[in-house]
TIDRENGU-495732 format. One line per 3 residues: number of its first residue (from 1); for each residue z, y, x of C-alpha. Coordinates in steps of 0.05 Angstrom, whole numbers, plus 5000, padded with zeros to 4 digits. Layout:
! TIDRENGU-495732
NUM	Z/Y/X; ...
END
This chain:
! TIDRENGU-495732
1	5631/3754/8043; 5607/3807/8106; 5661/3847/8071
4	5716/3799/8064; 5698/3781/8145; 5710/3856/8165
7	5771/3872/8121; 5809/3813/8153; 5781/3826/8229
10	5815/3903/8218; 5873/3876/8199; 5875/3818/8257
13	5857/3880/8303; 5907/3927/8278; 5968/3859/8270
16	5945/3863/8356; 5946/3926/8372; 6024/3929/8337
19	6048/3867/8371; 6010/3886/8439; 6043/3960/8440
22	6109/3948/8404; 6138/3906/8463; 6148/3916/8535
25	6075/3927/8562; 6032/3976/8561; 5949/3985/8577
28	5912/3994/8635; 5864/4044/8636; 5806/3997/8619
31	5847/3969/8554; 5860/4026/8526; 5798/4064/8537
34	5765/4004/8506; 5813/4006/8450; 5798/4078/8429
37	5719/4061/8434; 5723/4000/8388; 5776/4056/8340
40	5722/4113/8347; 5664/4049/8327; 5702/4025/8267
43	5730/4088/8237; 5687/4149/8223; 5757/4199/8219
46	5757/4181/8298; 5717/4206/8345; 5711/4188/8424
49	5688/4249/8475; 5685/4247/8549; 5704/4304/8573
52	5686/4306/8646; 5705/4260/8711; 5778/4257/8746
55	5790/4255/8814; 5784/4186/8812; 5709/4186/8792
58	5728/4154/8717; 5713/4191/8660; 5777/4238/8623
61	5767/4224/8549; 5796/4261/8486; 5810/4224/8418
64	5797/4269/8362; 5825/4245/8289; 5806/4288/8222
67	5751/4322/8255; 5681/4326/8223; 5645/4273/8255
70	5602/4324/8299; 5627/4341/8377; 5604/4414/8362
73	5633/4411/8291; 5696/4376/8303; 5711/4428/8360
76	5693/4483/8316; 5738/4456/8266; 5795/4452/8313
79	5784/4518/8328; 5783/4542/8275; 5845/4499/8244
82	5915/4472/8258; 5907/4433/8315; 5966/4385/8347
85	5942/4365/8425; 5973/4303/8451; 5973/4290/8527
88	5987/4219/8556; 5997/4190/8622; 6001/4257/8662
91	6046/4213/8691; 6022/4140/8684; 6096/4113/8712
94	6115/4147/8636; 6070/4113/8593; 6110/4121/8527
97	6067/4175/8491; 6001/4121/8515; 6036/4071/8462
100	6067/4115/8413; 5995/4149/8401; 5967/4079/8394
103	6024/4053/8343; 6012/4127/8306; 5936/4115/8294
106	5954/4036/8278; 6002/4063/8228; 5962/4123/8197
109	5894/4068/8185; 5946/4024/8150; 5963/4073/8107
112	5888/4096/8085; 5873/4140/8133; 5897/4206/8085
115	5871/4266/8115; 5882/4314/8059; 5929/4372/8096
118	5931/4329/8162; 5918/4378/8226; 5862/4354/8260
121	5904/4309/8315; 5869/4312/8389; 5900/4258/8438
124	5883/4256/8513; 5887/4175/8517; 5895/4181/8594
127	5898/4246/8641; 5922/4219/8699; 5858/4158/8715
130	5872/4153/8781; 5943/4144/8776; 5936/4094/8716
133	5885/4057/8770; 5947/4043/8811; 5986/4001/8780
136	6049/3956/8796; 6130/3949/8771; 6166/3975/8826
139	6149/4043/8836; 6201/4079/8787; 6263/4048/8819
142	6310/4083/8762; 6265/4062/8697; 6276/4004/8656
145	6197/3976/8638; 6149/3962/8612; 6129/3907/8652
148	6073/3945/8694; 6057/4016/8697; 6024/4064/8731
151	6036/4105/8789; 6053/4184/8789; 6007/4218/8833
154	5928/4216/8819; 5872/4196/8866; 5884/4257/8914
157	5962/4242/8911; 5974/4308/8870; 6024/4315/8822
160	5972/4335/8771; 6041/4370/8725; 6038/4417/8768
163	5960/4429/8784; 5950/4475/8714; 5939/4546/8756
166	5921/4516/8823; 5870/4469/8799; 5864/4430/8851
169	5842/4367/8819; 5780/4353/8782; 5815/4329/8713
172	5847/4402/8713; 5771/4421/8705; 5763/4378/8653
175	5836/4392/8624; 5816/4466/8620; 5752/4444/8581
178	5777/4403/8524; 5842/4453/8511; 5803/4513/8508
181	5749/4475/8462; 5800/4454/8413; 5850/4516/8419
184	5906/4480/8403; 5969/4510/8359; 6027/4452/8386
187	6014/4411/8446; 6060/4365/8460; 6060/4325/8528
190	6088/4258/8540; 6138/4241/8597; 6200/4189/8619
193	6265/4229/8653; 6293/4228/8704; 6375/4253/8730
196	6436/4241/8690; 6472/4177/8647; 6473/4201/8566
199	6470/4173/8501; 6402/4204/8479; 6349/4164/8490
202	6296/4221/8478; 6299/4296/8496; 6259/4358/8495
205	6231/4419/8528; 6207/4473/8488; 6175/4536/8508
208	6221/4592/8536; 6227/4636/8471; 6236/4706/8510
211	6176/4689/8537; 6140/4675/8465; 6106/4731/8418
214	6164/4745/8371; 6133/4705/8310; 6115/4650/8343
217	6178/4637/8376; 6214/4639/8309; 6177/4595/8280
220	6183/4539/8332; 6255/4555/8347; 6276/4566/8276
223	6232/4520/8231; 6197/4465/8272; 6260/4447/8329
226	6304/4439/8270; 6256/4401/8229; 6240/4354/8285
229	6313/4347/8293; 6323/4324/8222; 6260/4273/8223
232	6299/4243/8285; 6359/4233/8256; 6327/4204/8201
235	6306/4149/8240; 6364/4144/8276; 6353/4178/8347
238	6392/4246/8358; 6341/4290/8393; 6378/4342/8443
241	6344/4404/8500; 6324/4373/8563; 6380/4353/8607
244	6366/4404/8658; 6438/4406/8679; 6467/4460/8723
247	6512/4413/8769; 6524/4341/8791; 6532/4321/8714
250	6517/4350/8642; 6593/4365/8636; 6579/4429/8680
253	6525/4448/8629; 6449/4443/8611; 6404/4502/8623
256	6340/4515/8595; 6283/4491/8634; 6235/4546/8654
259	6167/4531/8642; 6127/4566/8685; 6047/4549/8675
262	6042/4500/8730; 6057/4457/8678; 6024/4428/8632
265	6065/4449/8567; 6082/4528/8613; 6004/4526/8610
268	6004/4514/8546; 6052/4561/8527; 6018/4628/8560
271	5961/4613/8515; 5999/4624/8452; 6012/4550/8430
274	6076/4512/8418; 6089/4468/8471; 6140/4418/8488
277	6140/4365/8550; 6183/4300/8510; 6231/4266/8561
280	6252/4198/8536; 6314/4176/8577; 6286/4131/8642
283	6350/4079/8628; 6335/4056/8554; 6285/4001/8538
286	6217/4018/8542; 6203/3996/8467; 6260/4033/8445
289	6232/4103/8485; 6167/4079/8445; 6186/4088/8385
292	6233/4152/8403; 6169/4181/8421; 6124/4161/8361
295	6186/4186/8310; 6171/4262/8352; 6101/4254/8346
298	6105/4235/8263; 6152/4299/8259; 6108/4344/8284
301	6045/4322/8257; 6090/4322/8188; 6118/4400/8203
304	6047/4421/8212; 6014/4378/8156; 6060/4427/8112
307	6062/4489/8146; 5994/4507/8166; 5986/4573/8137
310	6048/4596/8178; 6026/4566/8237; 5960/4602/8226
313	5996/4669/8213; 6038/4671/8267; 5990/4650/8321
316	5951/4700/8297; 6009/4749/8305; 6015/4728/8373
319	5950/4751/8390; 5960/4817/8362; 6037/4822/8408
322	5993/4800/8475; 5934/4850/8459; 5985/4909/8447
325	6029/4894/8508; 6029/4941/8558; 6084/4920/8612
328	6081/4846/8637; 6148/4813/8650; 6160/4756/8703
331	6207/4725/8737; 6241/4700/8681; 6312/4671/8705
334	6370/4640/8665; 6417/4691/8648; 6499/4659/8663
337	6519/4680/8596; 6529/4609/8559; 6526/4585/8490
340	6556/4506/8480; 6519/4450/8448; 6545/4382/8430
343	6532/4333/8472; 6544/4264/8474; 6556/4229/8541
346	6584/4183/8584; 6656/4187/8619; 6639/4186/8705
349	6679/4175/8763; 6674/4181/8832; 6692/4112/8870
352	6679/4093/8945; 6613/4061/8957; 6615/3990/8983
355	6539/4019/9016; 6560/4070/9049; 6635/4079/9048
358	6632/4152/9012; 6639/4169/8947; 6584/4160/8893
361	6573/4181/8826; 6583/4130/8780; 6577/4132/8688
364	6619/4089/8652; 6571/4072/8592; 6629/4033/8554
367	6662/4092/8554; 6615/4146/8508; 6645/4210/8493
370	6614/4271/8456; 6645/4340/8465; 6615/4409/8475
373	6582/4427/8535; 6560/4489/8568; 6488/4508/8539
376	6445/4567/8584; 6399/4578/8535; 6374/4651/8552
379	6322/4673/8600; 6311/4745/8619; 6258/4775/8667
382	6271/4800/8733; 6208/4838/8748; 6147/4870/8698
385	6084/4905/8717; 6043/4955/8684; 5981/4922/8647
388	5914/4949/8674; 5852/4958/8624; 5809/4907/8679
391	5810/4877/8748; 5758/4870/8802; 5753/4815/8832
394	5692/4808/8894; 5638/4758/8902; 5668/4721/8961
397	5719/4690/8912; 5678/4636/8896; 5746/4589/8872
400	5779/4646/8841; 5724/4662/8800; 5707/4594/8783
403	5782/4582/8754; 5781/4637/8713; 5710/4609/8685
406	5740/4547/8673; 5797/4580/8627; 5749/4620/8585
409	5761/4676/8619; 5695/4731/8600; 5670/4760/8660
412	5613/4818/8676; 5582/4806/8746; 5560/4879/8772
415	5492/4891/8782; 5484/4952/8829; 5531/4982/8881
418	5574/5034/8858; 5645/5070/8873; 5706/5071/8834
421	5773/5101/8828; 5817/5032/8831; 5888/5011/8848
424	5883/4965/8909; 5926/4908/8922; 5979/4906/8991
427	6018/4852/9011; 6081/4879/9038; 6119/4819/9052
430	6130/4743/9022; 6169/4671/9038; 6130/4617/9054
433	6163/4540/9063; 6154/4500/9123; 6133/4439/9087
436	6080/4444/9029; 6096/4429/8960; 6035/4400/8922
439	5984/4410/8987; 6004/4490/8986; 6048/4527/9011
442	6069/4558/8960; 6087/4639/8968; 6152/4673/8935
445	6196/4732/8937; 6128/4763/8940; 6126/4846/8944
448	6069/4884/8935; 6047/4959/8937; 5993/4989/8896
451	5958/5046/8915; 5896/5089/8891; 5827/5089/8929
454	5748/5102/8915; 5717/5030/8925; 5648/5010/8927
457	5626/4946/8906; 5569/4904/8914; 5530/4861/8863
460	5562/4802/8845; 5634/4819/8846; 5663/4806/8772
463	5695/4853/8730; 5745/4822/8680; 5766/4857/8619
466	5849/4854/8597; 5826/4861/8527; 5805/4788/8505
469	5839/4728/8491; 5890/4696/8543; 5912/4767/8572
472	5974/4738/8595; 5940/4681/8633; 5892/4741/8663
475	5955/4774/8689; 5990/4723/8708; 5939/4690/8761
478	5913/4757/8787; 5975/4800/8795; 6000/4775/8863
481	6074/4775/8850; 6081/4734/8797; 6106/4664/8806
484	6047/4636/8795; 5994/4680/8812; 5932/4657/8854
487	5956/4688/8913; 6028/4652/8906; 5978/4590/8915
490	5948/4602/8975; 5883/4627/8952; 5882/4694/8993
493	5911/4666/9055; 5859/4689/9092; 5867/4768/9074
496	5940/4762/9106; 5921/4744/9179; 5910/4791/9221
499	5839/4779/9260; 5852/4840/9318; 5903/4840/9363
502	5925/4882/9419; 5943/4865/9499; 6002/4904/9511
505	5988/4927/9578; 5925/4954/9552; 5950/4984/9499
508	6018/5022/9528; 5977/5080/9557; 5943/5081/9496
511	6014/5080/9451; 6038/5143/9497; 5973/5176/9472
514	5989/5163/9414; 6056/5198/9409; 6038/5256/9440
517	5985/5273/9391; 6027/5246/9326; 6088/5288/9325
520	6119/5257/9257; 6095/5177/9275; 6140/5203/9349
523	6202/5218/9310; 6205/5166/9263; 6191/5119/9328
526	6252/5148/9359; 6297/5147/9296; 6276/5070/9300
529	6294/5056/9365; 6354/5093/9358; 6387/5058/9300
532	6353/4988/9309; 6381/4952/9368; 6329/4900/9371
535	6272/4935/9369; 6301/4979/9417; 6305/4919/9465
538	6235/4891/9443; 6168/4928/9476; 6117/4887/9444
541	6155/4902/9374; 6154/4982/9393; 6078/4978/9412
544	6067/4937/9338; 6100/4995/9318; 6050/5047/9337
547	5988/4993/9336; 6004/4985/9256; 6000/5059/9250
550	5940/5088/9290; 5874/5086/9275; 5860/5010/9319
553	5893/4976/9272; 5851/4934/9221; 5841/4968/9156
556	5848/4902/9113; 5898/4866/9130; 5947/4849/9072
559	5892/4874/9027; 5880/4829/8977; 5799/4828/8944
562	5827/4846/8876; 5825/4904/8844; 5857/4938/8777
565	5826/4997/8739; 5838/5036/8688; 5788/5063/8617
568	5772/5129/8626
END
């Protein structure tokens, strides 16, 4: 009888969870966290963590399905296996991928729970607390449902897609804990679109291949794009490359979105896993982007249920590419050479506005078309810099060193003072905006000079090893003139300020001094003056001059505390 009782109180519970997340509603925070409790209580294949606190002071949970029923285990096993990670509600306004995992777990308990070649499936019910806390129907003017959502920014009003080097936020600490615990092979993270009319109501981002270890990069591009492709169709949805279009509309072409790791997938993707962001269209039906989304998520769980020892392989592969690389390259741009994809759109036009009397843009959805489109589908770096055997990086870097912690990052504190031969670190010159972006201002067009010295350091300052896993993340946060680094972010502000100043009356006397004694620094001051009209008219600019070259001017400024070194 007990057993008659619980068989038809799962099936009354799974019946609700289907009608509940099938329509146009999704959970709060509470529902669904309470949800995945009663799934982890009921089902011994499912297994609840927390995984540490977000901003808003609620706890950041993971899901993990086919583990082995042990937190230590069941990370051990991911590991150590093919391992999918699903992340939900980065964006809370985009709750699609909240649903769709929900329906997928309904769906795979209906069917007996088979875990024989299932990857061990980790979902992130809820990144974004705080934002999912804030809840309403009005805040994504351009969406159409679910009935209430969330809001995009978290607690601390941070765009937390764009917090994954920065790591601003508390629930990137926590983030950084359950990926490098699990170690995933695809992550896949769930968003809603935004920008042009089309017919598609899903689309994807994948990671940049020229970016990608060789083997890796076919194998997503070549085998599990294609295959994900073909499960869509399948089920009725054409699945086409992110929208990213190059003018007003997709007519002038799509290019390639660059996924730099301030992402969450770019993240992702520098630690050797195949990521995609999924961008169901903001203008279809929310069930409909539901379901768009769980068909993805079933194709990729399917891809890897049969391809596991090629994942495994190439991953593996990829390790063996970053550990032999010796040259970094950045600032990876689209190239303007185009390929053309089929695309399948609406006709536009360009009528006066009864608002505002100019013209608007305006899709004609009874009026689809599909025709080929310019595709920018190449990326090629700008810039690369020689790989050092290990960096230094000093004590006083408390944040610095307690990111790269955070990422797994091994690190040897030194013990005793000592000298070194080591390349230090000059800023020569970088753009800052006027407003900040994401509470920084973030730096580009960043140059930098590199340039031998002995250094002694104290105890405490770390030394960080190139040769371990996540190289590429190593370089990319430390070298300051890559996109992303920590100094792009604002973290050695302070090292580019100049603390000492001179009074120019003081100093002119001084300057003369100067001259007289330096006969090269007096005729490249002259040749200056000479051939550059302003500074010819500008005495406090001549004076810099002079200052910036004698022996009163601070030692380090534009130094950064970071060193590189070389194995003797």
């Amino acid at each position: 009888m007990k057993l008659i009782f619980f068989v038809l109180l799962l099936i009354f519970s799974l019946q609700n969870v289907k009608a509940q997340f099938d329509g146009n509603t999704t959970p709060t925070y509470e529902e669904l966290i309470e949800i995945y409790e009663k799934l982890d209580a009921e089902n011994d294949e499912i297994e609840l963590y927390q995984m540490g606190q977000a901003d808003y002071g609620l706890p950041i949970y993971v899901c993990i399905i086919n583990g082995a029923q042990d937190s230590i285990a069941s990370f051990e096993k991911a590991r150590n296996s093919t391992t999918l990670l699903i992340n939900n509600a980065i964006h809370p306004g985009e709750p699609d991928g909240v649903n769709a995992s929900l329906i997928w777990i309904n769906n795979w308990i209906k069917k007996g729970k088979k875990t024989e070649k299932l990857p061990v499936i980790a979902i992130i019910p809820a990144y974004n607390v705080g934002g999912m806390m804030t809840r309403g129907s009005s805040s994504r003017a351009n969406q159409e449902g679910p009935e209430q959502y969330g809001f995009r920014g978290n607690a601390k009003n941070l765009d937390l897609n764009r917090d994954f080097i920065k790591m601003d936020s508390k629930n990137m600490f926590a983030f950084a804990k359950i990926y490098h615990a699990l170690d995933p092979d695809v992550f896949i993270d769930t968003h809603v679109s935004n920008g042009a009319d089309y017919q598609y109501t899903i689309s994807h981002i994948a990671s940049v291949r020229e970016r990608m270890a060789p083997d890796l990069g076919q194998l997503m591009h070549e085998e599990l794009i294609p295959h994900l492709e073909n499960c869509m169709a399948k089920n009725d949805f054409d699945l086409i490359p992110y929208v990213n279009q190059k003018g007003e509309t997709p007519e002038e072409g799509i290019v390639v979105f660059n996924d730099l790791p301030r992402y969450a997938m770019g993240y992702a993707s520098l630690m050797n896993a195949m990521s995609f962001t999924i961008e169901t269209h903001m203008l279809k039906p929310f069930p409909q982007r539901v379901q768009a989304t769980l068909h993805f998520l079933e194709g990729a769980i399917s891809w890897m249920s049969l391809h596991q020892p090629e994942i495994e392989l190439a991953r593996k592969e990829a390790l063996h590419w970053e550990e032999n690389m010796e040259y970094y390259p950045f600032n990876f741009k689209a190239s303007e050479k185009k390929d053309s994809i089929l695309f399948k759109g609406y006709a536009f036009s360009h009528p006066i506005s009864g608002l505002t009397g100019l013209k608007r843009l305006k899709y004609h959805r009874d009026q689809p078309y599909e025709k080929y489109i310019p595709y920018y589908n190449e990326y090629l770096a700008q810039d690369s810099t020689f790989i050092p055997d290990y960096y230094i990086v000093q004590s006083q870097c408390e944040d610095v060193i307690e990111k790269l912690d955070a990422n797994n990052i091994s690190m040897r504190r030194i013990e005793e003072k000592g000298t070194i031969l080591l390349g230090r670190y000059k800023i020569l010159r970088f753009e800052s905006p006027k407003k900040p972006y994401e509470g920084h201002f973030l730096h580009s067009k960043i140059e930098k000079e590199i340039s031998l010295i002995y250094k002694e350091f104290k105890p405490g300052d770390v030394i960080i090893s190139t040769h371990q896993k996540n190289k590429r993340f190593i370089i990319s946060v430390l070298e300051p003139d890559t996109p992303d680094s920590y100094f792009a972010w604002n973290s050695f502000d302070s090292y580019v300020q100049q603390k000492e100043y001179f009074s120019s009356y003081v100093f002119e006397d001084k300057a003369l001094e100067i001259l007289e004694k330096n006969e090269n620094l007096r005729l490249e001051f002259e040749k200056k003056k000479a051939n550059d009209t302003e500074f010819a008219n500008s005495a406090r600019a001549q004076l810099t001059f002079i200052y910036e070259r004698s022996e009163f001017y601070e030692p380090s400024h534009n130094y950064l505390p970071v060193y590189s070194g070389m194995e003797e």
